[in-house]
ZALUMLO-67725 format. One record per atom (N, C-alpha, C): x, y, z. Coordinates in steps of 0.05 Angstrom, whole numbers, padded with zeros to 5 digits, always signed. Atoms other than C-alpha are relative to their C-alpha. Example, Ala and Ser with C-alpha at 12.3 -4.5 7.8 and 13.67 -1.06 7.14 Angstrom:
ZALUMLO-67725
+00018-00024+00000 +00246-00090+00156 +00018+00024+00000 -00016-00024-00001 +00273-00021+00143 -00015+00022+00014 
//
This chain:
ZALUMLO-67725
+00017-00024+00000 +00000+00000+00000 +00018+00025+00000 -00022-00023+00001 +00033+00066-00015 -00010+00024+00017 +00015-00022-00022 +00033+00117+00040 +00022+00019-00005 -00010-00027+00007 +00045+00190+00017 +00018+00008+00019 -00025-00006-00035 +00097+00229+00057 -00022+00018+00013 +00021-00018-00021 +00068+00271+00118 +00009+00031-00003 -00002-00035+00000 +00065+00345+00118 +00003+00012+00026 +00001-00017-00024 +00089+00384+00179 -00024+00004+00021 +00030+00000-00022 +00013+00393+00198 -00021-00021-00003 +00015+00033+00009 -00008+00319+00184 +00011-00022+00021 -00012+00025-00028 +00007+00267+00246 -00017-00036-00022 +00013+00031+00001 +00005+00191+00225 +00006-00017+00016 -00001+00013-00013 -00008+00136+00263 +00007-00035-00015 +00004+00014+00012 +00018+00073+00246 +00006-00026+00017 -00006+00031-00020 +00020-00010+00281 +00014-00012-00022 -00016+00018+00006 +00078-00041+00258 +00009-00025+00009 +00006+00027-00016 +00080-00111+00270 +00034-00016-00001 -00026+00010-00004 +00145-00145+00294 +00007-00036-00004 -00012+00027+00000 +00178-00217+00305 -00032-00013+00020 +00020+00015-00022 +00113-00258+00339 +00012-00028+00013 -00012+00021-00009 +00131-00314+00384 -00033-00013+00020 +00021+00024-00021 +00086-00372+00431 +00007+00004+00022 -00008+00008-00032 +00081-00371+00506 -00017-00014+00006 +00014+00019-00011 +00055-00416+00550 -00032+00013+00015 +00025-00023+00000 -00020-00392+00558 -00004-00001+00030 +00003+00000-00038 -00022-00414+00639 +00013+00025+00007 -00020-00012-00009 +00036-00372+00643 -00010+00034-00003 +00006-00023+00004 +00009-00307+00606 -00024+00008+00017 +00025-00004-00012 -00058-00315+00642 +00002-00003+00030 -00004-00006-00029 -00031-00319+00712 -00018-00020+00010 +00019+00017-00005 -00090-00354+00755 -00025-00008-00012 +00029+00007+00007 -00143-00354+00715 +00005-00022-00027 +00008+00038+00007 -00171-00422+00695 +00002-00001-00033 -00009+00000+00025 -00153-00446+00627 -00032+00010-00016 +00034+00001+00010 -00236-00457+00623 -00005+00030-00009 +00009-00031+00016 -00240-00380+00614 +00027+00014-00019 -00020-00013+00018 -00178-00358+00578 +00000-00004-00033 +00012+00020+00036 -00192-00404+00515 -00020+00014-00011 +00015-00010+00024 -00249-00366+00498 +00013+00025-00011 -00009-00024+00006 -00208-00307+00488 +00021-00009-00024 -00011+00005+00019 -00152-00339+00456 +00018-00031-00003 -00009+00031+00001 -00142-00412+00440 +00029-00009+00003 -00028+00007+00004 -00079-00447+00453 -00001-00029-00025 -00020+00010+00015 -00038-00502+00413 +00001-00029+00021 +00002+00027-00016 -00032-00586+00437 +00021+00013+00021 -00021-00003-00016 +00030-00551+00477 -00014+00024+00022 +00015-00033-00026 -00018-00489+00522 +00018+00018-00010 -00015-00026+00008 +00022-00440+00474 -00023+00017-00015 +00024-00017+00010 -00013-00378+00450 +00016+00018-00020 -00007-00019+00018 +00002-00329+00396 +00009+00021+00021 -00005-00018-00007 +00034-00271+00417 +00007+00029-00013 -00014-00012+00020 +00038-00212+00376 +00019+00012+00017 -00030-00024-00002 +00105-00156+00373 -00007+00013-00018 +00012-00020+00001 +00069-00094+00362 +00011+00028+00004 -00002-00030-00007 +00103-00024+00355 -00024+00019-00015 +00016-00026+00005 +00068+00040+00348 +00027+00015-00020 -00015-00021+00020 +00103+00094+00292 -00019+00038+00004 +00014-00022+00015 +00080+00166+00290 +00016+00021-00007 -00024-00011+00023 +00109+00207+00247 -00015+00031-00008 +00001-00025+00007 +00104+00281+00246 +00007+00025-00022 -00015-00018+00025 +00141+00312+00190 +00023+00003+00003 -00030+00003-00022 +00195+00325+00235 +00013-00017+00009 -00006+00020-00014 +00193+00271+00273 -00005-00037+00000 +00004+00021-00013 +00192+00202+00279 +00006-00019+00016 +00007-00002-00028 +00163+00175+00340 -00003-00036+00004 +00012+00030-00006 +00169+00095+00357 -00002-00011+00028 +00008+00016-00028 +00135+00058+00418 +00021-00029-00002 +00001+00035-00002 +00172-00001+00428 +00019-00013-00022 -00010+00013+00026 +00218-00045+00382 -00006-00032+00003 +00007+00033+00001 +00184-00121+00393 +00032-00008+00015 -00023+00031-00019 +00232-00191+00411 +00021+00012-00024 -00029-00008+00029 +00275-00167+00331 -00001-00034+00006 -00011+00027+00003 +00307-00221+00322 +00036-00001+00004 -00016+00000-00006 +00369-00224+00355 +00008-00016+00019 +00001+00027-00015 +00356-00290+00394 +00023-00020-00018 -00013+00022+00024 +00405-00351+00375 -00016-00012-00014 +00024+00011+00016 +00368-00401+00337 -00008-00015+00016 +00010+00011-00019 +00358-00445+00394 -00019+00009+00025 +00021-00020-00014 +00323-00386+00432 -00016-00001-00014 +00011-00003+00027 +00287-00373+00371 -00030-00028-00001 +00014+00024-00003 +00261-00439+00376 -00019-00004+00025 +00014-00003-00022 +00244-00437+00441 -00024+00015+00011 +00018-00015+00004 +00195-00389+00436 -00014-00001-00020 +00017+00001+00024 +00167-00412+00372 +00006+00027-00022 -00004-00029+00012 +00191-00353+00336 +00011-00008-00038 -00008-00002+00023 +00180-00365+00261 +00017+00009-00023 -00009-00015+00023 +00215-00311+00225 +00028-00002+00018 -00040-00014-00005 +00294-00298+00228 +00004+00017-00004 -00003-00026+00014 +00287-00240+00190 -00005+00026+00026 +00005-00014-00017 +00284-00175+00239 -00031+00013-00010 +00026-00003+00013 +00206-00170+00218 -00014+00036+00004 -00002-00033+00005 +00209-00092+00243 +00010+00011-00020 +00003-00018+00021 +00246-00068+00195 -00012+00002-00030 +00018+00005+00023 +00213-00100+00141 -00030+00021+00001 +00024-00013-00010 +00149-00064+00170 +00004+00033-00003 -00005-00025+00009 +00184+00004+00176 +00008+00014-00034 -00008-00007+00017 +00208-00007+00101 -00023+00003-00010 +00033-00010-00001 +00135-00011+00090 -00010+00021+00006 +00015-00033-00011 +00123+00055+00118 +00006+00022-00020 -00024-00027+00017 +00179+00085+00074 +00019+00011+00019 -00024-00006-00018 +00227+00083+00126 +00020-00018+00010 -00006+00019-00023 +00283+00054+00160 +00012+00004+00031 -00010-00003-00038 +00316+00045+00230 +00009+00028-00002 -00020-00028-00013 +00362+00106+00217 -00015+00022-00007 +00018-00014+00007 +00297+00145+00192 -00009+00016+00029 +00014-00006-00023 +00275+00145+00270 +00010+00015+00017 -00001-00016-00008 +00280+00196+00312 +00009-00005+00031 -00004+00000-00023 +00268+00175+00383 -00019-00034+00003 +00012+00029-00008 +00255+00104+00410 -00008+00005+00025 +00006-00004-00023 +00212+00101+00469 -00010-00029+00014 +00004+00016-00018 +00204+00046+00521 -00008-00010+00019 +00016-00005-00028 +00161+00021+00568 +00016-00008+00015 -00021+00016-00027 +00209-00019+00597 +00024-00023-00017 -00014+00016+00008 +00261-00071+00578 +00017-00026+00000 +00004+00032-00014 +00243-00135+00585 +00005-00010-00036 -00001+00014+00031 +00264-00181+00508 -00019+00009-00011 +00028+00000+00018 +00196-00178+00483 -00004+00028-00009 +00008-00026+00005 +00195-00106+00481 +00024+00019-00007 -00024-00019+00000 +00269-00076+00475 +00022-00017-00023 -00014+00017+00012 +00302-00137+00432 +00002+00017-00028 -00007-00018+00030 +00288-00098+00361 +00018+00021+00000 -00020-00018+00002 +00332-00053+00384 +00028-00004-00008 -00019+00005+00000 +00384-00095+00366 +00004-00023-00033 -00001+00007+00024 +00407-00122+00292 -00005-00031+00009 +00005+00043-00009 +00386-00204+00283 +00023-00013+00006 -00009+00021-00010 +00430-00260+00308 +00022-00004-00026 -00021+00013+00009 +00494-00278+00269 +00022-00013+00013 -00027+00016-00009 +00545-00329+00292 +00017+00012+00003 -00027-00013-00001 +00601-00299+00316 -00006+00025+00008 +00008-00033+00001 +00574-00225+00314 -00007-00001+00033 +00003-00013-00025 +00574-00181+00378 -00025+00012-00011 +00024-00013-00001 +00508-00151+00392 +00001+00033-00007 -00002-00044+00001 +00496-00076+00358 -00030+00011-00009 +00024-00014-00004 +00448-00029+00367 -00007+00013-00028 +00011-00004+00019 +00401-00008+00308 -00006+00035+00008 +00011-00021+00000 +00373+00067+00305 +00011+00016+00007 -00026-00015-00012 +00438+00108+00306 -00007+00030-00003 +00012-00036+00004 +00400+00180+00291 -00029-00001+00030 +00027+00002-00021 +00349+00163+00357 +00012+00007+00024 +00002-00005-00028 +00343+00186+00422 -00016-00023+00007 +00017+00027-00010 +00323+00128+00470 -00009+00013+00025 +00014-00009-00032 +00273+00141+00531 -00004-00030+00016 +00007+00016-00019 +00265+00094+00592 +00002+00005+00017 +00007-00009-00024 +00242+00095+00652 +00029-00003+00023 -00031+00003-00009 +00306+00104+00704 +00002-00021+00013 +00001+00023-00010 +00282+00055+00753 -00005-00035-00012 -00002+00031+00011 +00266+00004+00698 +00033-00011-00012 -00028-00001+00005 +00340+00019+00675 +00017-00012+00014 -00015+00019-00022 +00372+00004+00737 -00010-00023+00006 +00007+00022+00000 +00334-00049+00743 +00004-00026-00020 -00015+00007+00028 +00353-00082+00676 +00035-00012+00010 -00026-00006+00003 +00432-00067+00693 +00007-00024+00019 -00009+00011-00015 +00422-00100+00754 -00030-00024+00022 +00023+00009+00000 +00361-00152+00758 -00004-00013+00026 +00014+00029-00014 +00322-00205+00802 +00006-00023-00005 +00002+00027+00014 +00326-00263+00799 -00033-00010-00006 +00033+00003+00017 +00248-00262+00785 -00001-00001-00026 +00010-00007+00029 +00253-00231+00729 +00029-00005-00021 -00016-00007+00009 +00325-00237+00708 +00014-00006-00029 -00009+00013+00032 +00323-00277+00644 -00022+00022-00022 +00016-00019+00023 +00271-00227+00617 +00014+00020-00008 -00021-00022+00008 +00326-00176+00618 +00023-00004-00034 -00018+00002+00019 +00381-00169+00553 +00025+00007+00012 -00025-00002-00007 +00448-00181+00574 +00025+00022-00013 -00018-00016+00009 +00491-00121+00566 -00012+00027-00014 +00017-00026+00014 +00431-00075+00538 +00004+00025+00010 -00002-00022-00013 +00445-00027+00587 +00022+00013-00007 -00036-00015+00008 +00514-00009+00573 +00002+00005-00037 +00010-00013+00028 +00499-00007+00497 -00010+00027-00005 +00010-00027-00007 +00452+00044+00517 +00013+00021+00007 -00010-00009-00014 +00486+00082+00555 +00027+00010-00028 -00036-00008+00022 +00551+00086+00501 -00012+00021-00023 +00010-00023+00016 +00505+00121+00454 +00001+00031+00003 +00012-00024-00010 +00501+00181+00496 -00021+00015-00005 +00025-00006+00013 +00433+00187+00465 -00031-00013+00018 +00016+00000-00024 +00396+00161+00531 -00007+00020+00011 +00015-00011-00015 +00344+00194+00562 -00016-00018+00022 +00008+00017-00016 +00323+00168+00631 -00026+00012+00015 +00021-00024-00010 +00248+00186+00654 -00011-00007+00024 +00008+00005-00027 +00214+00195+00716 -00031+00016-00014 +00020-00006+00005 +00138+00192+00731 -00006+00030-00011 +00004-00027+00009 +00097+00249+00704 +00014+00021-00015 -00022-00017+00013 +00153+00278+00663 -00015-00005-00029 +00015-00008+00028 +00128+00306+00591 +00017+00006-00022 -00021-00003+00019 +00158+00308+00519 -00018+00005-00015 +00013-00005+00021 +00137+00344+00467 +00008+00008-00022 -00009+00003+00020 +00145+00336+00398 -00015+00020-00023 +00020-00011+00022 +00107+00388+00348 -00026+00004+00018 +00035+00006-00016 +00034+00379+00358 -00003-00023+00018 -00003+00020-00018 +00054+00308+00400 +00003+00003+00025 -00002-00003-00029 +00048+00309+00474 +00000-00028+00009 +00007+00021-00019 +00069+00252+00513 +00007-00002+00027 -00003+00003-00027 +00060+00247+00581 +00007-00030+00007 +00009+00037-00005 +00092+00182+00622 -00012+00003+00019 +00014+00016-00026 +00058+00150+00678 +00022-00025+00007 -00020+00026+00000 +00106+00100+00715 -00029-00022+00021 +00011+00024-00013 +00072+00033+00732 +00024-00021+00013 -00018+00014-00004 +00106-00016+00776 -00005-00029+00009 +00013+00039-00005 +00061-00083+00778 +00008-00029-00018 -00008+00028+00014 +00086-00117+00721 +00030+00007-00005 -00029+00003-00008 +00158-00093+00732 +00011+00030+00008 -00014-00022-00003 +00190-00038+00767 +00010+00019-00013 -00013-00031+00018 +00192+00036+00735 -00011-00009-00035 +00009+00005+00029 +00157+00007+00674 -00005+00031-00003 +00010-00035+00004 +00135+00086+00636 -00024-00009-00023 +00030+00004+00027 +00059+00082+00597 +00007+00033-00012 -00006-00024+00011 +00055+00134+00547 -00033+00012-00008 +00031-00018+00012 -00009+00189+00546 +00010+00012-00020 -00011-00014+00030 -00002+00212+00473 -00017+00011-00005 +00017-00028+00015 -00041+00280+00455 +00007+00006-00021 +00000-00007+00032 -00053+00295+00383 -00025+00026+00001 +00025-00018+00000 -00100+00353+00365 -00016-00016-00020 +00022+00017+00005 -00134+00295+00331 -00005-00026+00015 +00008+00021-00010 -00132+00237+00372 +00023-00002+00034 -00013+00012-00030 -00110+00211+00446 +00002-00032+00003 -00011+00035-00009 -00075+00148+00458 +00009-00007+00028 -00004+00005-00024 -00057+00105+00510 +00023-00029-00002 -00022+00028+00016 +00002+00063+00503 +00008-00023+00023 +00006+00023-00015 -00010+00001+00545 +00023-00013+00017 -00020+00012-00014 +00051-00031+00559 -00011-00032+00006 +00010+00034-00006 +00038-00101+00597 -00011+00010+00015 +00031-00001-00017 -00012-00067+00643 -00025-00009-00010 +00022+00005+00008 -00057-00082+00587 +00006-00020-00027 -00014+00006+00022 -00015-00125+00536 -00019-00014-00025 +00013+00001+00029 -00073-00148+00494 -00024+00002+00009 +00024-00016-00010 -00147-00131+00497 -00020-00014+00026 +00013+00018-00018 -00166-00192+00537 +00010+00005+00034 -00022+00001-00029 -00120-00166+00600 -00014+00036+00012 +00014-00025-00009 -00165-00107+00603 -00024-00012+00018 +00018+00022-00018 -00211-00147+00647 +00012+00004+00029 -00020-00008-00028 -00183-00121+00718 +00003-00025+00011 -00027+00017-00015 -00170-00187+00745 +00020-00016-00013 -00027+00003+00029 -00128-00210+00683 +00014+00005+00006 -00032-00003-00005 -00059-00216+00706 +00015-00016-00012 -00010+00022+00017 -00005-00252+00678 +00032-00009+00027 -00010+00018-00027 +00041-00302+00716 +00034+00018+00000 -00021-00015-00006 +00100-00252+00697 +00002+00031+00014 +00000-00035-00018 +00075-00189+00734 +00009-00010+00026 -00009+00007-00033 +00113-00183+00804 -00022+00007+00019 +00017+00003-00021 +00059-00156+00835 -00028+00010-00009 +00023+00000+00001 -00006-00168+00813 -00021+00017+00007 +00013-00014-00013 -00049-00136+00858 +00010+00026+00001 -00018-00027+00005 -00007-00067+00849 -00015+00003-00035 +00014-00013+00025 -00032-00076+00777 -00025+00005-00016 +00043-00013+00010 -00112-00081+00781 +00005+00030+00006 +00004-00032+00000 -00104-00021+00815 +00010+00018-00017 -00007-00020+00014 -00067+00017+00770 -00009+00000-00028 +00019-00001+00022 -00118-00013+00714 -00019+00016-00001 +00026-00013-00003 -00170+00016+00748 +00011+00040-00002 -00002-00026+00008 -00136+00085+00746 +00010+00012-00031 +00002-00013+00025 -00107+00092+00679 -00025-00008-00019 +00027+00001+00016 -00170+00061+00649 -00020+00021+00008 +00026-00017-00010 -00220+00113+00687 +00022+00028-00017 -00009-00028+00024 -00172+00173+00638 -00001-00007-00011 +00007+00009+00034 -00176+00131+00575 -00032+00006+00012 +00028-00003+00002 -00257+00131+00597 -00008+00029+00001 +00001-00030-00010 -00253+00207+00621 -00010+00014-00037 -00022-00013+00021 -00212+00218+00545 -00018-00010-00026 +00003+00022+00014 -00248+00171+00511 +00025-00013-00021 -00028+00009+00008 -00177+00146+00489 -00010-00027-00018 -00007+00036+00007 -00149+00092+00449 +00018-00011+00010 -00019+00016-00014 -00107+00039+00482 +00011-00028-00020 -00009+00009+00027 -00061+00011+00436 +00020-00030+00015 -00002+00030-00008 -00041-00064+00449 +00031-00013-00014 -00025+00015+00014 +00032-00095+00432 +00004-00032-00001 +00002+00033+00006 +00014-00169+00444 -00016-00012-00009 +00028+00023+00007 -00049-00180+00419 -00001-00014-00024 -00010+00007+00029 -00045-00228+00358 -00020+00014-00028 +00016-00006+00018 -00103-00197+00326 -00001+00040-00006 +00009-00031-00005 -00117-00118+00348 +00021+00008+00004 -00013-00015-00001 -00077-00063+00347 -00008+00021+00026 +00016-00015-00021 -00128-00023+00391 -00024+00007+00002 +00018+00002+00003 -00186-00004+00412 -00007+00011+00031 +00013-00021-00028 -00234+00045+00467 -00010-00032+00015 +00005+00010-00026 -00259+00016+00534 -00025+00007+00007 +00026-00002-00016 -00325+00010+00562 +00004+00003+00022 +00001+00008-00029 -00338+00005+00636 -00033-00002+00008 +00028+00012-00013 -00402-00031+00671 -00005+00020+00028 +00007+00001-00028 -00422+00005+00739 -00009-00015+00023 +00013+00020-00018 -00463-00042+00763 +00020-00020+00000 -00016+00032-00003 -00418-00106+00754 +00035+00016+00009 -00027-00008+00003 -00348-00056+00759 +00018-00015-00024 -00008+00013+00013 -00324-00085+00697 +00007+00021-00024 -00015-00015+00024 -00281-00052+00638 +00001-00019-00019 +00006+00022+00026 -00297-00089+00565 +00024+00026-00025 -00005-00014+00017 -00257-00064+00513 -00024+00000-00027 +00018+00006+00031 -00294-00052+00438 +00006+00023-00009 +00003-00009+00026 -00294-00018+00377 +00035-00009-00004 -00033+00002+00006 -00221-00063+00364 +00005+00005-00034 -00012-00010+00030 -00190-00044+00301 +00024-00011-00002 -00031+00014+00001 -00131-00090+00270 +00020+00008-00004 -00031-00015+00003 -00089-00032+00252 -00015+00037+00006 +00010-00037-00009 -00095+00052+00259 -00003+00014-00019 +00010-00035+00027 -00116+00076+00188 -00019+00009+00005 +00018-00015-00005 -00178+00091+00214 +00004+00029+00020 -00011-00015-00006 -00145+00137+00254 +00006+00031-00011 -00021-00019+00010 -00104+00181+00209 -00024+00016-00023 +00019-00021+00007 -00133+00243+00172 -00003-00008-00035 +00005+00008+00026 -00164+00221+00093 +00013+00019-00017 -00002-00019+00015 -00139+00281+00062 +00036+00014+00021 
//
């Protein structure tokens, strides 16, 4: 599909779809019983589930603006495997060449946090022999400081979700930016405010994104695909669960305020999509999902 270039006073939105891999569906769904997770999204004879690797792009004239860089592909092939991870190919940039761009096109990479699944594209695919190097040498990188240090210097909870050595990569760029709650960046007509969440990993940063046409809500793993919008939906990798209904229930009551969109990086189907809420039952449904964000972006 050919997409025109943008004009200074034209914002586009775009879901770029990354490396997808299988997890174990007990595992993504935390306690809740296989009996209800299946209808959401079937597993595989092994309880694996689709997972998409979902960035966000928006692209100002000036600027361009990326959520996120997926798993890439910079796993050996025996990781690779282990995760079910079909493609070899780094399936972002293919996606960004699709846009009419590439890595060194981007401006500023932003991060919720940097756990594989979400920080791995940042890094060229897997060759024998080859040292690990970082992709998007014209970008500023944002992350949260506490998810940073935390990264450099992990858990053992969480410590294999980390990338060995990512931090100091970072860091060599001198093109790190480290953020703290409520801290604001603004790009043109782009406003994004973070929010730090710390239920599904310490100093994670969500991103409120103001457009003078549209408001987003950039999920992170508070909400990583539409079925986890369900406040007791947890997944067996959040540290602290109960830290993260609550903080469903507050950034979802400003997407409902905003009427926002909340834009999804694992879901294998949706890109995003607004939020209901029940009173009577206390219950948050997502709907109106949409599989990507042209509906979004301005016809003209």
């Amino acid at each position: 599909m050919f997409n025109p270039p943008v004009s200074p006073s034209r914002i586009r939105f775009t879901a770029l779809e990354g490396n997808r891999m299988k997890l174990d569906g007990g595992a993504m769904f935390g306690n809740a019983a296989k009996a209800l997770w299946s209808r959401w999204m079937p597993s595989d004879d092994r309880n694996m589930i689709p997972i998409g690797s979902r960035s966000l792009l928006i692209e100002t004239g000036r600027h361009a603006i990326l959520f996120e860089t997926g798993a890439g592909a910079y796993l050996a092939p025996d990781m690779k495997d282990r995760f079910r991870m079909a493609e070899t190919r780094h399936v972002l940039l293919d996606s960004l060449a699709h846009a009419g761009l590439s890595h060194e096109d981007i401006t500023h990479v932003i991060l919720s946090h940097l756990h594989f699944d979400h920080a791995g594209g940042l890094l060229r695919e897997w060759e024998e022999g080859r040292t690990p190097e970082l992709l998007f040498p014209n970008a500023g990188f944002y992350v949260g400081k506490d998810n940073f240090d935390r990264s450099g210097c992990p858990h053992l909870r969480d410590k294999a979700s980390f990338i060995p050595g990512l931090t100091r990569l970072l860091e060599d760029t001198g093109r790190l930016m480290l953020l703290h709650d409520k801290e604001v960046l603004v790009l043109g007509d782009v406003r994004i405010e973070f929010a730090e969440s710390r239920g599904h990993t310490p100093g994670m940063m969500l991103s409120h994104i103001q457009t003078p046409e549209q408001t987003l809500f950039f999920a992170g793993d508070v909400a990583p695909a539409h079925a986890w919008v369900h406040l007791p939906i947890t997944m067996g990798y959040d540290r602290f669960p109960e830290c993260l209904i609550d903080e469903k229930i507050r950034f979802f009551q400003q997407v409902l305020d905003e009427d926002a969109w909340v834009f999804y990086t694992h879901d294998p189907v949706y890109a995003a999509s607004k939020i209901s809420y029940d009173k009577a039952s206390h219950k948050y449904t997502p709907r109106d999902l949409i599989p990507d964000l042209c509906s979004l972006n301005p016809l003209k």
